[in-house]
N, C-alpha and C positions, 0 to 999 in steps of 0.2 A: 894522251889517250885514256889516259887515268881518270881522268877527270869528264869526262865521256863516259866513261862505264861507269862509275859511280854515280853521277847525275842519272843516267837513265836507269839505273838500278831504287833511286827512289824514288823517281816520277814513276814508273812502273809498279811500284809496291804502293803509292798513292792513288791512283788508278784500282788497282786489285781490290782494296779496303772498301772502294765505294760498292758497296753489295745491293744485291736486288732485292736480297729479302729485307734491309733495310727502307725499303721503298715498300715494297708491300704491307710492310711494319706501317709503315704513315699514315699508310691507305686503309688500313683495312684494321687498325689498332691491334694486330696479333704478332706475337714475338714467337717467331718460327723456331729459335733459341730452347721454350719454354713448355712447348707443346708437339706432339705429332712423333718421329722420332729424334725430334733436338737437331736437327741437323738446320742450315743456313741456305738450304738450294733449294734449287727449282723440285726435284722430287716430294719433296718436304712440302712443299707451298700446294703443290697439285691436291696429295695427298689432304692438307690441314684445310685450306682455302679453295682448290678445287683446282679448275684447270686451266681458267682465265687468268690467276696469280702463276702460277704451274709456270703460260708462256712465259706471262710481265717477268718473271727472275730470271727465267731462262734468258730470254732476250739480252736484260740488263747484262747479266755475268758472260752471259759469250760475246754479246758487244765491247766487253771495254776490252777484251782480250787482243778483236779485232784492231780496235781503234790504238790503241798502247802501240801495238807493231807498225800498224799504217804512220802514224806518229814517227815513230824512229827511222822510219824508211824513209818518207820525206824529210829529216835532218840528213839521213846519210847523203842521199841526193843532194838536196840545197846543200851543203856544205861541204859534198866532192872529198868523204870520207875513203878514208882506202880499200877496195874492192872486199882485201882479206880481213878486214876487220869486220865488215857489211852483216856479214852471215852473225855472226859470234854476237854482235849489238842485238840484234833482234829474237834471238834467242834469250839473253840476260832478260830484255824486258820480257819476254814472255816469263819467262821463270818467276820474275819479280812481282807480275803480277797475280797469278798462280798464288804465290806464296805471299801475297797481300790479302790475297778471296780467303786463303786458309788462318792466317793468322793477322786477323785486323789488329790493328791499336787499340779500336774501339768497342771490340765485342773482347776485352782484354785474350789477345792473340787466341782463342777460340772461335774460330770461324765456319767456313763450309769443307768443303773436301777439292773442290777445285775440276769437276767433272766438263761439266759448261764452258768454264773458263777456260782450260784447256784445249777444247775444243774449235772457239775463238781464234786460241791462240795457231793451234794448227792449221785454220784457215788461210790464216790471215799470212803467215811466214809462206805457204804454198799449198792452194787451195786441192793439188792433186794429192799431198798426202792427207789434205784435212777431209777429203771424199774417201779416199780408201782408209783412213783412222775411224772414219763415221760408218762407213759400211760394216767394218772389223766388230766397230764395237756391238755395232747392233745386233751383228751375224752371232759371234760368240755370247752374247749374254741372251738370245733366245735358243742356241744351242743348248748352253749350260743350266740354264734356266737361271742362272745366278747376273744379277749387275754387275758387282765388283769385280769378275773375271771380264766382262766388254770392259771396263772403266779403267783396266792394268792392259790392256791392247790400247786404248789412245797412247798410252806411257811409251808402251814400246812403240808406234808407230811415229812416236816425238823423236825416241832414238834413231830408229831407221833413217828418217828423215836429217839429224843431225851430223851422222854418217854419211849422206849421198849428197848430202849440199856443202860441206866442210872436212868434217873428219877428224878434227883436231878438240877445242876446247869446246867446243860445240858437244859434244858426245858426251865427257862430264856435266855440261849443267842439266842436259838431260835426262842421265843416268841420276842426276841427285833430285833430279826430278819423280821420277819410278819411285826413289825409293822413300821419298814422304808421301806419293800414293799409297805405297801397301802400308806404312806407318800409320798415315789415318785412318785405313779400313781394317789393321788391325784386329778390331772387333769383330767385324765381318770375314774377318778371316776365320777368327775361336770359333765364331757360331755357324759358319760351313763344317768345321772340322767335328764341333758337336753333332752337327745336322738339326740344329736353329736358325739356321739364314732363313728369311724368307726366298719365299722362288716368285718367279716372275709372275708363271702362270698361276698361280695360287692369288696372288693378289688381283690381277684381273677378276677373276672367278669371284673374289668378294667382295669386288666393285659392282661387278654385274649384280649382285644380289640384292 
């Protein structure tokens, strides 16, 4: 079984690496990295490139999150893995990949934040909490007017969800999951507490302009 979790632990993290903003890099010659707020996501892409690159990253990064899990679910199946272990494999590679989006090899371990991906990833393991993770997150970050507050609601609805399908180790990769979400919004944590965050509606409004 060792050898099970560690194989899919860096096929998963190989997977995560493959970024979208590296694709719209290709496409469009801009280092999303370099420009806009530095960040590696689809937010960043919309904002830098517009809204048509916006999707293109979005897609890529919530796609592999998908694909990584569907992946592992058809090895457990083909290979008539043990029921209890089912749940806990697909959770690793989601983790894995998650923590490949955020720390590539190739953008040397400076990556995106893993919003998308995540996202992906809740689908893909059970699409009812990746509907009520998506609704959460939408609901509270146009409540708060803040992102990063929707964006710490998928975390916990990964927890939720790792508790009502398992309960056991599943809940740690989760919970370690949460907490290099608020580690990489960090920043955006200071700058709410300063009252520098950007708000939601505020950007809209100078978009509109």
């Amino acid at each position: 079984m060792t050898l099970w979790i560690v194989s899919i632990i860096v096929f998963g993290y190989i997977v995560g690496c493959l970024h979208g903003s590296t694709i719209a890099r290709w496409i469009s010659g801009v280092n999303l990295k370099e420009t806009g707020v530095k960040n590696a996501g689809a937010s960043n892409a919309m904002i830098v490139l517009g809204k048509k690159y916006g999707a293109l990253v979005a897609l890529i990064d919530i796609g592999k999150g998908i694909i990584a899990v569907f992946v592992v679910r058809w090895l457990v199946d083909h290979y008539q893995l043990p029921a209890e272990h089912a749940t806990f494999l697909l959770f690793a590679v989601g983790a894995a990949v998650v923590f490949g989006h955020n720390f590539p090899f190739h953008m040397k371990f400076n990556g995106g934040k893993g919003t998308a991906t995540v996202i992906g990833v809740l689908f893909a393991i059970d699409w009812r909490f990746g509907l009520a993770g998506f609704a959460l997150f939408v609901l509270v970050a146009l409540v708060t007017d803040l992102m990063v507050f929707g964006v710490l609601m998928l975390y916990i609805t990964l927890i939720l969800m790792a508790f009502w399908l398992d309960g056991t180790w599943t809940i740690f990769v989760a919970a370690l999951l949460f907490l290099m979400a608020i580690w990489k919004h960090i920043e955006n944590l200071k700058r709410i507490r300063e009252g520098t965050e950007p708000r939601i509606r505020a950007a809209f409004k100078k978009k509109r302009q």
